[in-house]
KEVOVEX-536082 format. One line per 8 residues: number of its first residue (from 1); their letters; for each residue x, y, z of C-alpha. Coordinates in nm, 2 decimals, always signed. Layout:
// KEVOVEX-536082
NUM> A> X:Y:Z  ...
//
This chain:
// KEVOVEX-536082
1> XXXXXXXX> -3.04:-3.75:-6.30  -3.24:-3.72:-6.66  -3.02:-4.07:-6.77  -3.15:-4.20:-6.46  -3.54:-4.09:-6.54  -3.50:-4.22:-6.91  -3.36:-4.58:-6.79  -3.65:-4.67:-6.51
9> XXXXXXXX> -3.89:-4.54:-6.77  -3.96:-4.89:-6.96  -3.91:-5.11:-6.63  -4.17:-4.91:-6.43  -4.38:-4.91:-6.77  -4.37:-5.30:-6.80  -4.47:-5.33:-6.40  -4.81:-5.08:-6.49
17> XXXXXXXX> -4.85:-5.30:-6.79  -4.87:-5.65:-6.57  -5.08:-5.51:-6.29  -5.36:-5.36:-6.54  -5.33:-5.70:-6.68  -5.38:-5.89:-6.33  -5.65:-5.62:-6.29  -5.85:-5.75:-6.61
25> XXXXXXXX> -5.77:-6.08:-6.55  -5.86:-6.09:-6.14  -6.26:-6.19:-6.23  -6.23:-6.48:-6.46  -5.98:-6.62:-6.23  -6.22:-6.62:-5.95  -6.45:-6.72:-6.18  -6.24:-7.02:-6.27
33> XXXXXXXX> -6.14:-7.06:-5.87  -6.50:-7.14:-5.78  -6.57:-7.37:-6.06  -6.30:-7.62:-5.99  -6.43:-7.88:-5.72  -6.33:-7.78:-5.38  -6.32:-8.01:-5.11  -6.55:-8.01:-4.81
41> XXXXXXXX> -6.53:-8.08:-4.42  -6.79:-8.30:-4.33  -6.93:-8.31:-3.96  -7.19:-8.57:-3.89  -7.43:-8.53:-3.61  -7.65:-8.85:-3.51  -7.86:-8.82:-3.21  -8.16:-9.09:-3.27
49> XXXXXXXX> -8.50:-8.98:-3.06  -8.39:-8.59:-3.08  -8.56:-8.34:-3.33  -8.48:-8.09:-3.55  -8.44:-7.79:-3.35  -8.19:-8.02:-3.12  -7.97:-8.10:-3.40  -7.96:-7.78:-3.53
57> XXXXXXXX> -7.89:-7.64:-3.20  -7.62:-7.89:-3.13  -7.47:-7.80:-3.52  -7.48:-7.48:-3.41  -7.27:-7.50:-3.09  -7.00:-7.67:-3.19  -6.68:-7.48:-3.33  -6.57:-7.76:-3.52
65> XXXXXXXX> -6.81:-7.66:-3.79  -6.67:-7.33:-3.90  -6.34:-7.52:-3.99  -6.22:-7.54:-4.37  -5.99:-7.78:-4.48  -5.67:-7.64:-4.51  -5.71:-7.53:-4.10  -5.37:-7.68:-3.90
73> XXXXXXXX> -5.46:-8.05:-3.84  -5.37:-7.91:-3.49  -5.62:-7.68:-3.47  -5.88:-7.93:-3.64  -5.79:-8.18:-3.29  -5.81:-7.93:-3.06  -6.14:-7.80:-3.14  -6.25:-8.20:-3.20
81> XXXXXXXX> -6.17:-8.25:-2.81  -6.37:-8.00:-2.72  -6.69:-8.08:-2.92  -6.82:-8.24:-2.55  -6.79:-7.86:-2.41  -6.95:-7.72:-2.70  -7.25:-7.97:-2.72  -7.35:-7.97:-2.33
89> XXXXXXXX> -7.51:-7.62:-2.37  -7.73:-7.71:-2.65  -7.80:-8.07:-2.47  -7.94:-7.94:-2.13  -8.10:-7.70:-2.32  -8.36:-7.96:-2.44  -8.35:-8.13:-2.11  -8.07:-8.39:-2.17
97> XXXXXXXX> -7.86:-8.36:-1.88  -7.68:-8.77:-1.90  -7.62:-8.75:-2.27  -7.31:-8.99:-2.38  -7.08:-8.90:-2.71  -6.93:-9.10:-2.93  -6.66:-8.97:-3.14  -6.49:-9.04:-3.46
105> XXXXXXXX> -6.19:-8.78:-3.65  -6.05:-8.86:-3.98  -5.77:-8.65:-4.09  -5.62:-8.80:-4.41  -5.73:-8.71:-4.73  -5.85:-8.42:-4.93  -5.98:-8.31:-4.61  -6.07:-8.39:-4.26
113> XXXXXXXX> -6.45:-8.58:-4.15  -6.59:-8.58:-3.77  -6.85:-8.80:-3.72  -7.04:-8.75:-3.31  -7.29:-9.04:-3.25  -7.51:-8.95:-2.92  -7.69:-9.10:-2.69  -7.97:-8.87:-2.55
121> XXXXXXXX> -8.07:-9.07:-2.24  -8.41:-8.98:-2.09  -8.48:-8.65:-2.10  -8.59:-8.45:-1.77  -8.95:-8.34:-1.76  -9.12:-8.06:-1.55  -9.20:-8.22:-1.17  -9.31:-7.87:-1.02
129> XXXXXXXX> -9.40:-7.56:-1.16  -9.48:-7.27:-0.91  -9.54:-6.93:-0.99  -9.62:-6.68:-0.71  -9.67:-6.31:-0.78  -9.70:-6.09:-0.47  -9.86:-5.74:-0.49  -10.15:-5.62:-0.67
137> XXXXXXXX> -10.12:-5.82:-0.97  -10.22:-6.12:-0.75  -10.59:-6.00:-0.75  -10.56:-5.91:-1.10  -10.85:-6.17:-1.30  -10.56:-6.12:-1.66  -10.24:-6.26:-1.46  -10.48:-6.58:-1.35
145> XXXXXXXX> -10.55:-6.65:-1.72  -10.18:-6.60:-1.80  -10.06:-6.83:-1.53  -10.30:-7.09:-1.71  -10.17:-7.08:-2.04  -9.80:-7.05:-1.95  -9.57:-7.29:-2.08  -9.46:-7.59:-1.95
153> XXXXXXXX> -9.72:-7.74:-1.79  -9.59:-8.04:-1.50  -9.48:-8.37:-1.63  -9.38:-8.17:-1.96  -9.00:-8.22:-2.10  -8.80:-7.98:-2.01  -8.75:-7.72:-2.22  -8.50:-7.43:-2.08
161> XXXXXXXX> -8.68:-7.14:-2.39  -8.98:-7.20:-2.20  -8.81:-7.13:-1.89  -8.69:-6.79:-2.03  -9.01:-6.78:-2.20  -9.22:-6.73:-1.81  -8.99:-6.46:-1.74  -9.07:-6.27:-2.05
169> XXXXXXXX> -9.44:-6.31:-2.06  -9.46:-6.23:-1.71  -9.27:-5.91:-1.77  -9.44:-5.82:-2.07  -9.78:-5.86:-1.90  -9.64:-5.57:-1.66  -9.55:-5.40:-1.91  -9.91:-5.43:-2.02
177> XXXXXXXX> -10.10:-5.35:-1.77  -9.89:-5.08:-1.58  -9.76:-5.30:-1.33  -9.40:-5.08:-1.35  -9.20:-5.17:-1.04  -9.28:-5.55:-1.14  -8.94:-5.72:-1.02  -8.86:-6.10:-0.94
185> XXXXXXXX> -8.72:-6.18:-0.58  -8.65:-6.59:-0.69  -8.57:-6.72:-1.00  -8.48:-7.10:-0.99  -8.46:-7.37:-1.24  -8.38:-7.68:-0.99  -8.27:-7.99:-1.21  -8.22:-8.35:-1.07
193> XXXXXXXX> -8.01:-8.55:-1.38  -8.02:-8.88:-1.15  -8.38:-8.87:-1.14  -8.45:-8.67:-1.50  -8.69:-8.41:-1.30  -8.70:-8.06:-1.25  -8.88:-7.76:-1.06  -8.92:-7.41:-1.17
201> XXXXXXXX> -8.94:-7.21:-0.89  -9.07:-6.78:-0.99  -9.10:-6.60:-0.74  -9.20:-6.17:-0.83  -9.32:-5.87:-0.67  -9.55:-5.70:-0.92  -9.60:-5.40:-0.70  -9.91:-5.12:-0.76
209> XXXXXXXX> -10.08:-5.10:-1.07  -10.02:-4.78:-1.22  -10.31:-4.53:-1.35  -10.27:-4.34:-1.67  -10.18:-3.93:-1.55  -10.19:-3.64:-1.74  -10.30:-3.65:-2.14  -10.06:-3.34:-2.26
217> XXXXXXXX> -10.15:-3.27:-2.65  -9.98:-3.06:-2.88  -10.22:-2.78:-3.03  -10.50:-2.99:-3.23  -10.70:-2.82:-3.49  -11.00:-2.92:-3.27  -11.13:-2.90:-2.90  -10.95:-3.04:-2.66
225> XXXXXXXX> -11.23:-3.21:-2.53  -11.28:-3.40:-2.86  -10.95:-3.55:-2.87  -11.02:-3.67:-2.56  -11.34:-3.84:-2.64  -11.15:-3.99:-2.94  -10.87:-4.11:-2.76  -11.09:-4.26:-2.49
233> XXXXXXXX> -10.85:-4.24:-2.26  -10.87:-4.07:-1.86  -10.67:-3.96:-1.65  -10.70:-4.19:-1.37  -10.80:-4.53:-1.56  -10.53:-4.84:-1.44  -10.28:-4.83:-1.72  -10.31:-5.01:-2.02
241> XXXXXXXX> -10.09:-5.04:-2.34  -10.35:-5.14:-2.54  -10.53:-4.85:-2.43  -10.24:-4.65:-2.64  -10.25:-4.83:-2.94  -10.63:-4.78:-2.98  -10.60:-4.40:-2.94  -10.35:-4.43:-3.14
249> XXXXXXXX> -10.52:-4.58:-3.38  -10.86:-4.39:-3.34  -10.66:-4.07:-3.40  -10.55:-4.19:-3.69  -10.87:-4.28:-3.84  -11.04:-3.98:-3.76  -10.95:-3.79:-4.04  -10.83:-3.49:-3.85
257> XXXXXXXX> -10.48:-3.58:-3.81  -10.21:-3.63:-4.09  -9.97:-3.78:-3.79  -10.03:-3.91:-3.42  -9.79:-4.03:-3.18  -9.86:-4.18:-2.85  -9.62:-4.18:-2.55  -9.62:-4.29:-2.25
265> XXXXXXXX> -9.37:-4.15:-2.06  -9.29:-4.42:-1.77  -8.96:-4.22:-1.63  -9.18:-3.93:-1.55  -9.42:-4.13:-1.34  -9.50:-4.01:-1.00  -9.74:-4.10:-0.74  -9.85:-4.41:-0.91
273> XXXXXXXX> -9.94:-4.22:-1.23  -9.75:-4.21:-1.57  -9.80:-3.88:-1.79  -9.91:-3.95:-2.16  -9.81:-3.74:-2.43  -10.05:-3.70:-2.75  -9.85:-3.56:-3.03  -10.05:-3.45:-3.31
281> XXXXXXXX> -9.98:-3.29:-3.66  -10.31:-3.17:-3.82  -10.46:-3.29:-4.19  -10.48:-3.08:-4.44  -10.81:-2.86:-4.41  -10.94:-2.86:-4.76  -10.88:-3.20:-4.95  -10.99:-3.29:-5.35
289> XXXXXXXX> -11.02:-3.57:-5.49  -11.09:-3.68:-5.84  -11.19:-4.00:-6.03  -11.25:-4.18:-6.36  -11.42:-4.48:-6.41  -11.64:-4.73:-6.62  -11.90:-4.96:-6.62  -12.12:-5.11:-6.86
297> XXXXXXXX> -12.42:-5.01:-6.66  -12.37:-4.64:-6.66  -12.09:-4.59:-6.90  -11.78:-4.34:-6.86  -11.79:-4.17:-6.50  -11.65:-3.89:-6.37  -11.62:-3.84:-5.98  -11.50:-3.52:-5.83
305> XXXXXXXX> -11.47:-3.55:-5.43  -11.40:-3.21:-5.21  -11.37:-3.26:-4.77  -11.37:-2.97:-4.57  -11.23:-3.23:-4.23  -11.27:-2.96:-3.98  -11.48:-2.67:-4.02  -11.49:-2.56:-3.67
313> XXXXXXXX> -11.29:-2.66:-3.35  -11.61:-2.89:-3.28  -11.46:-3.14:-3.54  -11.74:-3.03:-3.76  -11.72:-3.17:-4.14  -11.84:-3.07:-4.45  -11.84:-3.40:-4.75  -11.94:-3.29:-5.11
321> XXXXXXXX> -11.94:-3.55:-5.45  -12.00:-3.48:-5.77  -12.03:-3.76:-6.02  -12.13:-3.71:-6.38  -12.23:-4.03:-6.63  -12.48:-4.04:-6.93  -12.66:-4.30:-6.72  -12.69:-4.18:-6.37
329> XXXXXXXX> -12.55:-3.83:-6.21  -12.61:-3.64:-5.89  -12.45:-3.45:-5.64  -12.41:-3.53:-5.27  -12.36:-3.27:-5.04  -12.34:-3.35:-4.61  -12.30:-3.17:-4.30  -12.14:-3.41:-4.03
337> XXXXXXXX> -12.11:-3.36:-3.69  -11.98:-3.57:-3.43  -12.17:-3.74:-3.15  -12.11:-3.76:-2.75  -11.87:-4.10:-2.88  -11.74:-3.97:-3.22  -11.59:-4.34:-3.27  -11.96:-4.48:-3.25
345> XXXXXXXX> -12.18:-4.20:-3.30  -12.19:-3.94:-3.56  -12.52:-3.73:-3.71  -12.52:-3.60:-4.09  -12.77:-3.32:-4.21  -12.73:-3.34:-4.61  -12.89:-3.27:-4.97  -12.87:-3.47:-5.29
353> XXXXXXXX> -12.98:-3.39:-5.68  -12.96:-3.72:-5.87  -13.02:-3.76:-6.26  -13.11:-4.08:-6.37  -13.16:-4.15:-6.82  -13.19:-4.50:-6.87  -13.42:-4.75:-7.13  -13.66:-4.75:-6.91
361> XXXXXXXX> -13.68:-4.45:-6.69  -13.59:-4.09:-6.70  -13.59:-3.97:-6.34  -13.50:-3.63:-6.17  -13.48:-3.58:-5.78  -13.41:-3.36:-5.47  -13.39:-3.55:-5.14  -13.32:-3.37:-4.83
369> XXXXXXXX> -13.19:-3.61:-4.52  -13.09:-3.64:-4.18  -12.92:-3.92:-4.00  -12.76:-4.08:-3.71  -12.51:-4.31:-3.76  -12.44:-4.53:-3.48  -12.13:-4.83:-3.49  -12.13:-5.11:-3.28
377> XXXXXXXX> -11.89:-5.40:-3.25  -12.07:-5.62:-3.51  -12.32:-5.37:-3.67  -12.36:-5.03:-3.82  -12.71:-4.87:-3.81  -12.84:-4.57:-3.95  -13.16:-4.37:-3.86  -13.29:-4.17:-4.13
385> XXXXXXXX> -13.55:-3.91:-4.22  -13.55:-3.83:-4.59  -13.79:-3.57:-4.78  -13.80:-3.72:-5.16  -13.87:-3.48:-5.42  -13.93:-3.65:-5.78  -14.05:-3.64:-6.13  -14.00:-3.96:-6.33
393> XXXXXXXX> -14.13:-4.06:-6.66  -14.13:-4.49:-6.65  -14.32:-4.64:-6.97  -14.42:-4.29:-7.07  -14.59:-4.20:-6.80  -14.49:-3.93:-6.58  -14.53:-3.94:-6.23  -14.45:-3.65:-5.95
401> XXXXXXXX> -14.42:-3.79:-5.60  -14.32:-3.62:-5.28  -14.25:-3.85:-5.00  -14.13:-3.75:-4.60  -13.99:-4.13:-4.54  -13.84:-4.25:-4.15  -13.61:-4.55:-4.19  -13.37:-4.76:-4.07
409> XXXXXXXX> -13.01:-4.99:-4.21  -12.84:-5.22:-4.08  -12.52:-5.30:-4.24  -12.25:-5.53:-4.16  -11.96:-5.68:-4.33  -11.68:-5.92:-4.22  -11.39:-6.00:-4.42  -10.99:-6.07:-4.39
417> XXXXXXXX> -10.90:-5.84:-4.66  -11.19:-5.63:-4.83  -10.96:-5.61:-5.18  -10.85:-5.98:-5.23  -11.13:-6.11:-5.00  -11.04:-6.50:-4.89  -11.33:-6.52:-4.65  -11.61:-6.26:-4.56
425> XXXXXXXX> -11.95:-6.16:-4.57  -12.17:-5.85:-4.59  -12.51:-5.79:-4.50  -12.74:-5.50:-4.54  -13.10:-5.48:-4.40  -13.35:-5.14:-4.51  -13.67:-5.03:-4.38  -13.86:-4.75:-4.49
433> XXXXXXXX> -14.21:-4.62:-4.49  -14.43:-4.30:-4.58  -14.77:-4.19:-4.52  -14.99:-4.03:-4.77  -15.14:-3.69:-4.61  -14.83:-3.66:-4.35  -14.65:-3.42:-4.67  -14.63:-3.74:-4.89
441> XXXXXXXX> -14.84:-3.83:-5.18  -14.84:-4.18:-5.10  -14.88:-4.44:-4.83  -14.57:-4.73:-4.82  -14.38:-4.94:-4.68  -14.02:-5.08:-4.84  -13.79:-5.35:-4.74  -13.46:-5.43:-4.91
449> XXXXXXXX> -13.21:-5.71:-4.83  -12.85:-5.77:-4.95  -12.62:-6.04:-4.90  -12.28:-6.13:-5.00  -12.06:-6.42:-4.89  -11.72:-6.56:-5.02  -11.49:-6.85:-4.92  -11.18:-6.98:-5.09
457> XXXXXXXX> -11.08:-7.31:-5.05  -10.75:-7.33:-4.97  -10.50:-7.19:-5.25  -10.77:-7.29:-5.52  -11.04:-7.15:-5.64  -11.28:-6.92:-5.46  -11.67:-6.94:-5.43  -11.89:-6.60:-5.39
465> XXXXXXXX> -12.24:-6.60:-5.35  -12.52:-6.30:-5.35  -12.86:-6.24:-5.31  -13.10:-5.91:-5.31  -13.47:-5.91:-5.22  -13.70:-5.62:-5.23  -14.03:-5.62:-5.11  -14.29:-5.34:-5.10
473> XXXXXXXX> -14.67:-5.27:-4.95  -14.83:-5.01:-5.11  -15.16:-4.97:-5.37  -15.02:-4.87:-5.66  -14.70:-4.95:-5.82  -14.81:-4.60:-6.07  -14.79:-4.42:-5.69  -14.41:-4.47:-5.68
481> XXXXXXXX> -14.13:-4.28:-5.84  -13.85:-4.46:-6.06  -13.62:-4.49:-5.79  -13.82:-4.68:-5.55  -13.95:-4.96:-5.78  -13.76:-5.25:-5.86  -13.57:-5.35:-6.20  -13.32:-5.65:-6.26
489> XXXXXXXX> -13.06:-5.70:-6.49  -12.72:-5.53:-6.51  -12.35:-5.54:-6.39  -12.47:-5.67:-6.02  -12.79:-5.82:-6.08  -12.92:-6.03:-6.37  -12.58:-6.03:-6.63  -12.66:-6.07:-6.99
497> XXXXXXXX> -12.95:-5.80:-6.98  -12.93:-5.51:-6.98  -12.93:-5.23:-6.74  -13.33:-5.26:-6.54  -13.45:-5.41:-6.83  -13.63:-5.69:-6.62  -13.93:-5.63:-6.47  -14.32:-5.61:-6.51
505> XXXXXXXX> -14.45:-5.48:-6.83  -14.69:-5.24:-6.91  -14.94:-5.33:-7.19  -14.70:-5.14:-7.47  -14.41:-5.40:-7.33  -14.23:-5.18:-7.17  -14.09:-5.21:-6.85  -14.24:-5.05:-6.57
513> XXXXXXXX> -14.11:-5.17:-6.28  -14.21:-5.35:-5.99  -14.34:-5.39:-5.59  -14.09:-5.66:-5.50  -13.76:-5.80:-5.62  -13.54:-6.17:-5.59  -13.20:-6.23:-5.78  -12.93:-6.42:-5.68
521> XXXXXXXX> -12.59:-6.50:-5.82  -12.31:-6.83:-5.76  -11.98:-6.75:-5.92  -11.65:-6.96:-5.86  -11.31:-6.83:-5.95  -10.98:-6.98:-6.06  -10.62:-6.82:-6.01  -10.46:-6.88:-6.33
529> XXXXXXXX> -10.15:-6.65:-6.37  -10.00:-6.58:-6.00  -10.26:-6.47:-5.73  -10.38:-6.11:-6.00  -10.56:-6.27:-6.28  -10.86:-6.50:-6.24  -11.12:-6.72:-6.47  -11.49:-6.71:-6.33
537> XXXXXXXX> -11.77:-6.88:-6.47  -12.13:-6.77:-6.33  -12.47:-6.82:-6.31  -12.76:-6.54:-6.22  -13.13:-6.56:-6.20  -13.40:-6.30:-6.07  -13.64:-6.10:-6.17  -13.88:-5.80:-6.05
545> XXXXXXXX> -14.25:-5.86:-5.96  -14.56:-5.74:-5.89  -14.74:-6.06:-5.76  -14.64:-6.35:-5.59  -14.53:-6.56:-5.91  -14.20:-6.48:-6.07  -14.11:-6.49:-6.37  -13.69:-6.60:-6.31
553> XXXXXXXX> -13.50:-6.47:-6.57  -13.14:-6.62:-6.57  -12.79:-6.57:-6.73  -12.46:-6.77:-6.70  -12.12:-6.74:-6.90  -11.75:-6.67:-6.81  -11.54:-6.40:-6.71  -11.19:-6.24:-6.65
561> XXXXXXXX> -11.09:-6.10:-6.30  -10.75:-5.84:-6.27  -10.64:-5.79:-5.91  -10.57:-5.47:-5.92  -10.37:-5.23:-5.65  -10.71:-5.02:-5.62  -10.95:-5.33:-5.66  -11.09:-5.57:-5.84
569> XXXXXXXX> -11.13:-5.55:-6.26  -11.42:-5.74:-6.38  -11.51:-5.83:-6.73  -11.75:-6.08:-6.82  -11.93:-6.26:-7.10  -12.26:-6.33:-7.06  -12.53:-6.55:-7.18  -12.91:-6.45:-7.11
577> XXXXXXXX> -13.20:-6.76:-7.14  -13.40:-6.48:-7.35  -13.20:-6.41:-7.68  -13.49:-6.21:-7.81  -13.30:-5.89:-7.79  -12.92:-5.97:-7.70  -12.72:-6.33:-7.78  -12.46:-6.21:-7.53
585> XXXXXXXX> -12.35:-5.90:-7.32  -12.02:-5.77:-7.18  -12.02:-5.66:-6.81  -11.72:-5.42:-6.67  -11.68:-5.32:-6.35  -11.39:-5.22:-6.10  -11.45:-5.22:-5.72  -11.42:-5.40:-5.41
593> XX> -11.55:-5.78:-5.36  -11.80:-5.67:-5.11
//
């Protein structure tokens, strides 16, 4: 048995030997394999006055195709014979119902050719289209909008997708609006090939419309009764499942929730009501949040954000920011509390200590405010009380105000995206006013205006435009604190000045500030690497005023724009008319384009 061993050894050695060869060899002979020419089958498929989708529909249903060319020449006829069976389907599905073939096989050679040369003939076109819908649904003003716009309309070629495409709409609108037991009774496509007509013929039963039943949550970290008013759905509205989505979705955006889920649970239905399930995982209570920026208007900035997002079960909120730069500071603390409609309505109670050290003013403040915020479908509008506590030193003089000022803003913005903006708009209206004796130390009234639009053309370039206007009715521009006069120049006003280093002088030359306020800005931007980076080139004008005359100060140049994840990176180069003090200024900024 061992002479046995020792005389397979080198055979069964030379047979490992060739197969780890074969092993190495295996990918640069299919390497090789698909670089020598290999011949093709070739169908041809001419059907003069058809379309696309019909010849790819036609291309599609015929077996023939799959075919290589070493198939059984057998196997190649077979299939050939049967190309008019394969092509019918595809034929009547575009209304073709007298189609002729024409057909050509060629066997010799490398490889095998079919060539299928059809006539069409006329093509059958819609004669009647009736669509009756017993039950509720019949009164229902949504199905008579859908019947209007449902597909195809009489005298229209035939189309059998749109046939199918009835049926589906019409259940999906069902679906919609809770009309469950929705069933057809007659479905009928009647053609007529001799006369190249045909009739749809629907017939359906859409039965009762159901109402939404009982809203079953999980625990929420808040009332009941809130979750309910943020939902916005009740028990007994007619069913809707758009109504699910948006309470989905308000949930969502509520802050209280890390996860909602939604469910209507149809099989449970009973009594013409369908039970909905609102599955909720609570946020985190206590969230931080922490920031770094720049900007060449207030240098290095650190931002430091806490949320308390339910104090109580009442949905309660507590907000708090602290942001720290050499230019500007404060701290923003706010109470929130949700209103009777906590998607439209919510009221704030909060305090703020700001810090303000620039060329031309050194400002501290306390203001103490509350507001009601109220969101409508096109506008946002706040209503304000604030008690302004301030000691400001602008063109060395010091100045302590105390103002108790009502207001109002209206703020609205419209845009696809709000971080690569194609087309949008934003607009911001402010009034406020103060009375000297009623706790303030002055008498006022305050206006500011802001608007933003942009529009790209196309896959080109992209044109913003912006303009702010301030105007103020008072005595005394010495009466006012630093932060509600009016300065130009800067990152978003007047580029290639400085920081509120426009506006009226004092007799020393320094800048004082003014009643009123008009700048403007036109920028256009180019894509130049992909759809991130950007050129811009710019020109701004504006200027703060005391009298009806002013003095325009503008600036032009160029910049560079970086489409960043978390907005846009602006850097710009710009030129100001005035080269007393500067030839030229950088700008930086990051931030949305509205």
């Amino acid at each position: 048995m061992i002479s046995a061993l020792r005389s397979e050894g080198p055979e069964r050695w030379c047979w490992l030997s060739i197969g780890k060869l074969l092993k190495k060899l295996l990918p640069v002979l299919v390497i090789l394999g698909a670089l020598i020419p290999q011949a093709r089958s070739e169908v041809t498929i001419e059907a003069p006055g058809g379309d696309a989708a019909l010849e790819e529909n036609l291309r599609a249903r015929l077996r023939l195709s799959g075919l290589a060319c070493d198939a059984p020449t057998w196997r190649v006829r077979r299939l050939f014979g049967r190309a008019g069976e394969d092509f019918q389907p595809a034929l009547r599905a575009f209304g073709y119902y007298t189609a002729t073939i024409e057909k050509k096989l060629e066997t010799g050679g490398d490889c095998w050719e079919a060539r299928f040369d059809i006539v069409l003939g006329p093509r059958t076109t819609i004669r009647e289209r009736r669509i009756v819908i017993e039950g509720e649904a019949s009164r229902d003003p949504q199905l008579e909008g859908l019947l209007k716009t449902l597909p195809p309309a009489e005298g229209a070629p035939l189309n059998h997708a749109d046939y199918e495409a009835i049926k589906e709409r019409l259940r999906q609108f069902a679906a919609q609006y809770g009309y469950l037991d929705f069933k057809f009774s007659r479905q009928e496509l009647r053609v007529y090939p001799r006369e190249a007509v045909a009739d749809i013929v629907l017939e359906a039963d859409s039965g009762v419309r159901y109402q939404f039943g009982q809203l079953r949550f999980d625990e929420p970290p808040i009332n009941e009764d809130l979750v309910r008013r943020l939902a916005e759905i009740l028990e007994g509205e007619p069913y809707n499942a758009a109504a699910l989505t948006a309470a989905n979705r308000h949930l969502s955006d509520s802050g209280y929730f890390r996860r909602v889920e939604v469910r209507a649970r149809r099989a449970e239905a009973k009594d013409g009501r369908v039970p909905i399930d609102i599955l909720l995982e609570p946020a985190k209570r206590h969230a931080w949040r922490a920031g770094v920026g720049f900007a060449t208007d207030t240098g290095p900035r650190l931002t430091l954000r806490y949320d308390n997002r339910y104090l109580n079960p009442r949905g309660h909120r507590f907000e708090g920011t602290l942001s720290v730069s050499p230019v500007l500071s404060g701290l923003n603390l706010d109470y929130v509390i949700p209103g009777e409609d906590p998607l439209r309505e919510s009221f704030s109670f909060g305090a703020q200590l700001k810090h303000e050290d620039t060329d031309s003013t050194l400002s501290d403040s306390v203001t103490l405010a509350a507001r009601q915020t109220i969101k409508s479908e096109r506008w946002t509008q706040t209503r304000f009380l604030e008690l302004l506590h301030e000691k400001s030193t602008v063109a060395d003089e010091d100045t302590t105000s105390t103002l108790l000022m009502p207001g109002i803003a209206l703020d609205r913005i419209k845009a696809d995206d709000l971080l690569r903006t194609r087309r949008g708009y934003r607009v911001r209206l402010e009034l406020r006013g103060a009375y000297e004796g009623l706790i303030s130390t002055a008498t006022l009234l305050q206006t500011k205006a802001h608007a933003k639009g942009i529009y790209r053309f196309g896959e080109s370039g992209r044109l913003s435009a912006r303009a702010d206007a301030g105007w103020t009715l008072t005595d005394s521009i010495d009466d006012l604190p630093a932060t509600l006069r009016f300065f130009a120049g800067g990152d978003n006003s007047v580029r290639g000045y400085r920081y509120q280093s426009l506006g009226p002088r004092d007799s020393d030359g320094d800048v004082k500030g003014g009643k009123h306020l008009l700048t403007g800005s036109v920028e256009y931007e180019h894509p130049v690497f992909g759809e991130d980076w950007w050129v811009a080139a710019f020109l701004d004008a504006g200027n703060a005023f005391d009298t009806n005359d002013v003095d325009m100060r503008y600036g032009y140049g160029l910049g560079l724009r970086w489409y960043s994840p978390v907005g846009r990176v602006r850097l710009d180069v710009a030129i100001p008319d005035d080269t007393e003090d500067d030839r030229w200024r950088l700008h930086f900024g990051l931030g949305a384009d509205l």
